[in-house]
GUZA-635380 format. One record per residue (C-alpha): x, y, z; residue in one letter. Coordinates in steps of 0.05 Angstrom, whole numbers, plus 32768, in hexadecimal, padded with zeros to 4 digits. Last residue first. Example, Ala and Ser with C-alpha at 12.3 -4.5 7.8 and 13.67 -1.06 7.14 Angstrom:
% residues 2
81117FEB808Fs 80F67FA6809Ca 
END
This chain:
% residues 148
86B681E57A1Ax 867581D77A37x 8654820D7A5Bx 862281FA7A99x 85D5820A7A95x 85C7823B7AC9x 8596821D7AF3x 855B821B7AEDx 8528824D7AFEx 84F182457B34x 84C5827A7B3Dx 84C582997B7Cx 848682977BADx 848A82C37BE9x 845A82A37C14x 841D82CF7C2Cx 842082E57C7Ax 83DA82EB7C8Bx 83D183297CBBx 83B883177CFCx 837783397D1Ax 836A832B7D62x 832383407D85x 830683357DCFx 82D383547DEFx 82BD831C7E0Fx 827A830E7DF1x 829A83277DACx 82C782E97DACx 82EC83007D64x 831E82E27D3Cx 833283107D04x 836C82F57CCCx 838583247C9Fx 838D83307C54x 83A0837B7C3Ex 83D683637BFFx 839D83377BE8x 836982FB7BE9x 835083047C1Ex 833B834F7C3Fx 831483347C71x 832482EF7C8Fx 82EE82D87CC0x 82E082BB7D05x 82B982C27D38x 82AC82A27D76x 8271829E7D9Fx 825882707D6Bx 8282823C7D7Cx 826682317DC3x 8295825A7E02x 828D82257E39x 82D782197E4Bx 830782357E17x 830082267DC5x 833082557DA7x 835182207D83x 830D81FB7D6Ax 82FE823B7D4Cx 834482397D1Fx 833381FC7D11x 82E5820D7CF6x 82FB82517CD7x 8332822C7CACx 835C82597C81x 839F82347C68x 83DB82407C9Cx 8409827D7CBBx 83CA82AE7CC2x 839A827E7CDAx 83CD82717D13x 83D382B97D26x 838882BE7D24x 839082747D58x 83C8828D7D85x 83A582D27D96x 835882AC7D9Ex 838582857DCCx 83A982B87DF3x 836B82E37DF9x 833C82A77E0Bx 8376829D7E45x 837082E47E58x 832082E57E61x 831F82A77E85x 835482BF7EBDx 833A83057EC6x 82F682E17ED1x 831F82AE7F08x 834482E67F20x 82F283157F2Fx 82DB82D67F52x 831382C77F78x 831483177F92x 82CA830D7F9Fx 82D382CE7FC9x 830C82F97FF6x 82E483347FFAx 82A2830E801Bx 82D082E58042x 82EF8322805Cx 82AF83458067x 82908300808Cx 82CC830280BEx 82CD834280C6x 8288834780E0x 829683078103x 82CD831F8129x 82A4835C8142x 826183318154x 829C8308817Dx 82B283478194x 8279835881AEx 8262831B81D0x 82AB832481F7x 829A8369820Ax 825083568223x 8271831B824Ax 82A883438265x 827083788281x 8249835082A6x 8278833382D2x 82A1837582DCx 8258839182F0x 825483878339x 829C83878342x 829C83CA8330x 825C83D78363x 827B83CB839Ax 824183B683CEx 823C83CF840Fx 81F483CD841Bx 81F083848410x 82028375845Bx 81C8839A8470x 81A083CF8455x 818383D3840Cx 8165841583E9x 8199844E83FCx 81CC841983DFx 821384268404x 824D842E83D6x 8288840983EDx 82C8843483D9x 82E78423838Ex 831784038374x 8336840B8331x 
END
């Protein structure tokens, strides 16, 4: 937009008749471009700030669903084979979690209501299998064959 020469009522001379747009264009680009570089790094150091906390928050997701899956796989394990707290422990072993983070047990054994528990109570995590006993039939012989 121009604009008529504005005379100063302070100066006289040639730099009476100044306009004063393009007195401040200069200035004003510079503050505008300072600002959004304040802007851009605003939003640069929010986004970064999100991004690092969404990583953060996948990665704990990530830990506590894999000592899920293995604590899981190891009661269901204990269930299927001979009791062994110290293998089935080993299974559920993940990163830094030390053995005695993780319990184990078998409540209920020997009997119709025997179960397998293993427990990382740190985590909030607890599976409980129920031990599948082997059907044991006696053997017979077989029938004898007739002579004639």
């Amino acid at each position: 937009m121009n604009r008529a020469p504005v005379a100063h009522p302070e100066t006289t001379g040639s730099r009476a008749l100044e306009n004063i747009d393009s007195k401040k264009t200069g200035g004003v680009a510079r503050r505008q471009a300072g600002q959004s570089l304040v802007e851009t790094a605003l939003i640069l150091a929010a986004f970064m700030g999100l991004l690092l906390g969404m990583t953060g928050v996948g990665q704990l997701i990530f830990v506590r669903q894999t000592l899920a899956d293995r604590a899981s796989q190891a009661a269901r394990w204990g269930a299927l084979n001979p009791y062994d707290p110290a293998a089935i422990r080993d299974m559920v072993r993940f990163g830094n979690i030390a053995p005695s983070d993780i319990e184990v047990s078998n409540p209920g054994c020997p009997g119709i209501d025997c179960r397998i528990v293993v427990a990382i109570p740190s985590h909030g995590i607890r599976c409980v299998e129920l031990v599948d006993e082997p059907v044991v039939e006696p053997i017979t012989a077989p029938p004898a064959a007739s002579k004639p």
